[in-house]
C-alpha positions as CSV (number, residue, x, y, z in Angstrom):
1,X,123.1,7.2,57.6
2,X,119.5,8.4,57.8
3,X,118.5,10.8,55.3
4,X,117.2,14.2,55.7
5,X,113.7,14.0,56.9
6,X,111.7,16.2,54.3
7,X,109.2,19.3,55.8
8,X,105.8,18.4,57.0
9,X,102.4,19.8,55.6
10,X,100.9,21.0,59.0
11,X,97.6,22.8,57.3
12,X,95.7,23.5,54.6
13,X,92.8,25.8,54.2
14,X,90.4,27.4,51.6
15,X,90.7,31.0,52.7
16,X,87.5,31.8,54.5
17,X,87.2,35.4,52.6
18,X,88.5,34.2,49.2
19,X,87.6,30.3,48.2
20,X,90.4,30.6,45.3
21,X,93.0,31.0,48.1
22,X,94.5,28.5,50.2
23,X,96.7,29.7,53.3
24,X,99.3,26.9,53.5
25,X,101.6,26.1,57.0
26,X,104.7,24.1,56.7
27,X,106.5,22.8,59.7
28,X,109.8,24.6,60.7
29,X,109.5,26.3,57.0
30,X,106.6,29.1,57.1
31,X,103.3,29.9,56.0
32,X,101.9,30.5,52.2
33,X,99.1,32.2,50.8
34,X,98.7,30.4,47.2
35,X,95.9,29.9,44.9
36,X,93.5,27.2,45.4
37,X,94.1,25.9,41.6
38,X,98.0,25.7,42.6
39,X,97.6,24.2,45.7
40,X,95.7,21.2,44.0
41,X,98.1,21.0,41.3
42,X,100.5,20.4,44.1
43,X,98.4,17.5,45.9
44,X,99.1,19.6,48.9
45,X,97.4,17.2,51.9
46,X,98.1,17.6,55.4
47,X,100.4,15.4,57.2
48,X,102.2,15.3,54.0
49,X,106.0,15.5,53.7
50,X,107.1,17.5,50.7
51,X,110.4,17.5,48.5
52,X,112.6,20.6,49.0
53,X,111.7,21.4,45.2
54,X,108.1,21.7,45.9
55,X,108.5,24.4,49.0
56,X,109.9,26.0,46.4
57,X,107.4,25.9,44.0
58,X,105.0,26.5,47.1
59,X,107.4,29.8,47.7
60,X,107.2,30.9,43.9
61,X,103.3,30.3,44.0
62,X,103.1,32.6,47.4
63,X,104.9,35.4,45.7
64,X,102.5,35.3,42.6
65,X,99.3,35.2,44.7
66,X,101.3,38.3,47.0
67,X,101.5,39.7,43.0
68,X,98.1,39.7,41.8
69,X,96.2,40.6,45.0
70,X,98.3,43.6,45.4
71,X,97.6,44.4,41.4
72,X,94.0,43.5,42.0
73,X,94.2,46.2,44.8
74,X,95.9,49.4,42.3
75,X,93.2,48.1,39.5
76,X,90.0,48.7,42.2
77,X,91.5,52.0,42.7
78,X,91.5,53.0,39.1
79,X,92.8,51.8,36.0
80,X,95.9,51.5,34.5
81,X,97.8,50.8,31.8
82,X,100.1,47.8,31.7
83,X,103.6,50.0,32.3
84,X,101.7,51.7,35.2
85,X,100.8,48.7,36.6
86,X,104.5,46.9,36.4
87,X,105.8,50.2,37.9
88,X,103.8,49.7,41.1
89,X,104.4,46.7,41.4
90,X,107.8,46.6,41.6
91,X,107.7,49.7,43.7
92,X,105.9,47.7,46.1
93,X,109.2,44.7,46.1
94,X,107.5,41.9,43.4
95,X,110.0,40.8,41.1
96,X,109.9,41.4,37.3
97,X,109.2,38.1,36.5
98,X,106.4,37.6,38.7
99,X,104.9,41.0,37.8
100,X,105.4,40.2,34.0
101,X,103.3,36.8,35.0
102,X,100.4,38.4,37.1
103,X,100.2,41.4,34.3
104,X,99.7,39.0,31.3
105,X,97.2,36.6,34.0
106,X,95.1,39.5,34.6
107,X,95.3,41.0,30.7
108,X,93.7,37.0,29.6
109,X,91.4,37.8,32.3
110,X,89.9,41.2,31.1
111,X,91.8,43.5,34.1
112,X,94.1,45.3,31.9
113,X,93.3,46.3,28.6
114,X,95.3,49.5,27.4
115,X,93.1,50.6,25.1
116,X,90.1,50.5,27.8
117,X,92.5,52.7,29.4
118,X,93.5,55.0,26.7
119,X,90.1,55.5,25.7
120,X,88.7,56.1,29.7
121,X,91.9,58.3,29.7
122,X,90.4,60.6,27.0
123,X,87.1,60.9,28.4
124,X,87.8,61.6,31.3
125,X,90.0,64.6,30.5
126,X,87.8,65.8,27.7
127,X,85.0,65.9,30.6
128,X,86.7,67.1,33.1
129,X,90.1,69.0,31.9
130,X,89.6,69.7,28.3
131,X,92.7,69.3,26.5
132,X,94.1,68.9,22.9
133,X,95.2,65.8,21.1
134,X,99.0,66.6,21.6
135,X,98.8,66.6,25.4
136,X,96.8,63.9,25.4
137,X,98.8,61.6,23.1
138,X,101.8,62.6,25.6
139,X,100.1,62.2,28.7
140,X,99.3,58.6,27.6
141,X,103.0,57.9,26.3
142,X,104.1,59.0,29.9
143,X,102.2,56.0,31.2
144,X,103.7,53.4,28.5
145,X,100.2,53.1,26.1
146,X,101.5,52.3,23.0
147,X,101.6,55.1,19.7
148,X,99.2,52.5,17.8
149,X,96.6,52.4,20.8
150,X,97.0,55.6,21.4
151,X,95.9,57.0,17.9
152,X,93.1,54.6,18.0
153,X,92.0,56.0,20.9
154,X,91.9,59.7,19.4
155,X,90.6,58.7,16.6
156,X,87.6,57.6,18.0
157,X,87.2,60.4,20.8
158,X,88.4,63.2,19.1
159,X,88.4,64.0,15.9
160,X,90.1,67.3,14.1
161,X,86.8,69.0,13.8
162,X,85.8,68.7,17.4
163,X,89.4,69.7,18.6
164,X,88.9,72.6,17.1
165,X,85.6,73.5,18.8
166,X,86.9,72.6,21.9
167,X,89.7,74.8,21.5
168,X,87.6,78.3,19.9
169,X,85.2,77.0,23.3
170,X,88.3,77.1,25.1
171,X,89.5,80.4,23.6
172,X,86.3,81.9,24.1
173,X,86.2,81.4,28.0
174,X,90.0,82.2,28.0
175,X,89.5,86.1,26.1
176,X,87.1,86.5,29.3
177,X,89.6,86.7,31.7
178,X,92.4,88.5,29.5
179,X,89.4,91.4,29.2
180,X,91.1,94.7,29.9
181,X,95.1,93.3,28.8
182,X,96.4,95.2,25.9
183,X,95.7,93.5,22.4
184,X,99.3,92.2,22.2
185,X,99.5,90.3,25.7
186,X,96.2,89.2,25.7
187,X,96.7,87.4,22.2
188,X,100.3,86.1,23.3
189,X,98.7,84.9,27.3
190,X,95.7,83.0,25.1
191,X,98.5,81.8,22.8
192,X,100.3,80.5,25.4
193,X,97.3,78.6,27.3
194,X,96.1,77.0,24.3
195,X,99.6,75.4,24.0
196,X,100.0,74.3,27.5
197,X,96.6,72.7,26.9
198,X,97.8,70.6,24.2
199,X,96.8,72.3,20.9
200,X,98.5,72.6,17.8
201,X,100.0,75.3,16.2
202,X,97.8,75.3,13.2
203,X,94.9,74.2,15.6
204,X,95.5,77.6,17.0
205,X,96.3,79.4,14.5
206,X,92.6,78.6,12.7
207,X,91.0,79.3,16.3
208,X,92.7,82.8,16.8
209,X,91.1,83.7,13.0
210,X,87.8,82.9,14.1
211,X,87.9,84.6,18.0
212,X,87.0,88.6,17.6
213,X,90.4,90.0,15.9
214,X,89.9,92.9,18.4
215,X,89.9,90.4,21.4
216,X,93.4,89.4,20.8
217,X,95.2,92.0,18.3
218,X,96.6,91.4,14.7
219,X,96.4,88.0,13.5
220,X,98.6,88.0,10.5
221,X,101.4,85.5,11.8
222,X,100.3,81.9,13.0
223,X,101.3,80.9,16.9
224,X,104.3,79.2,17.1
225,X,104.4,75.6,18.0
């Protein structure tokens, strides 16, 4: 009895908009989109009939090229940190282990790098939405950056001294708009704000001593935390 005849290579080509991609057409089986590096590894040729073990190698190396162009695509957008990344991928169907392999592909490569993104993280809001060490330490914990990166990253971008500036800064543009309150709710409201904005208690207690006592009432206790 004749055995099963095995699937045919019917084409082979170096993707005309990306030469590390090869699109990849086996007869009665489909059509893959691998890397050029894989597909040589492979000894794909046309007119050549493959084992059903390597179609399924050619299927595992579609789904990690499908991986890493769609990660490619989130990392153009901005950057992200490696749990960030993983989330949206698997959001978008890849599955762990292929999103694990494209992550630490693209981490050898230089594409993610979580303390790059910790440290862009922190300049960005310091430029644009000022905010204290505490809210930025949890704002980069929500998107899985390690506690070690993370207090690298502050270290380096902000240190005590200019937290505090930027909070009596802060304070200072804050009393502005509570001009008018009574003492007591306009020194509870800037309490308030400077703790949704990330500072510490004793950040803001050392910021309300130095802010005009008459801007925001009696400053014997310190804020709570």
């Amino acid at each position: 009895m004749a055995g099963t005849v095995s699937p045919r290579v019917a084409r082979v080509r170096v993707s005309a908009r990306d030469p590390g991609v090869c699109q990849v057409e086996v007869e009665g089986v489909g059509r893959f989109r691998i890397d050029a590096r894989t597909a040589a590894a492979l000894g794909l040729a046309e007119g050549q009939h493959i084992a059903p073990d390597a179609v399924t190698r050619l299927a595992g190396a579609a789904e990690r090229q499908r991986a890493r162009t769609v990660a490619l695509g989130l990392l153009q957008r901005r950057l992200r940190s490696r749990a960030e990344l993983e989330t949206a991928l698997r959001r978008r169907g890849v599955p762990r282990q292929e999103a694990l392999a494209v992550i630490g592909e693209l981490a050898r490569s230089g594409w993610i790098d979580d303390a790059r993104f910790a440290r862009a993280w922190i300049a960005d809001r310091l430029a644009l939405r000022p905010s204290g060490a505490r809210r930025l330490r949890a704002e980069l914990a929500a998107r899985g950056v390690a506690p070690a990166v993370i207090a690298e990253a502050l270290g380096a971008q902000l240190i005590p001294e200019q937290e505090e500036a930027l909070a009596l800064r802060q304070a200072g543009d804050r009393l502005r708009r509570l001009q008018g309150f009574p003492q007591n709710v306009a020194r509870r409201r800037l309490v308030g704000w400077l703790q949704r904005r990330g500072y510490s208690a004793a950040t803001i207690a050392r910021t309300l001593r130095k802010v005009e006592p008459s801007s925001v009432g009696s400053l014997d206790d310190d804020p709570p935390d």
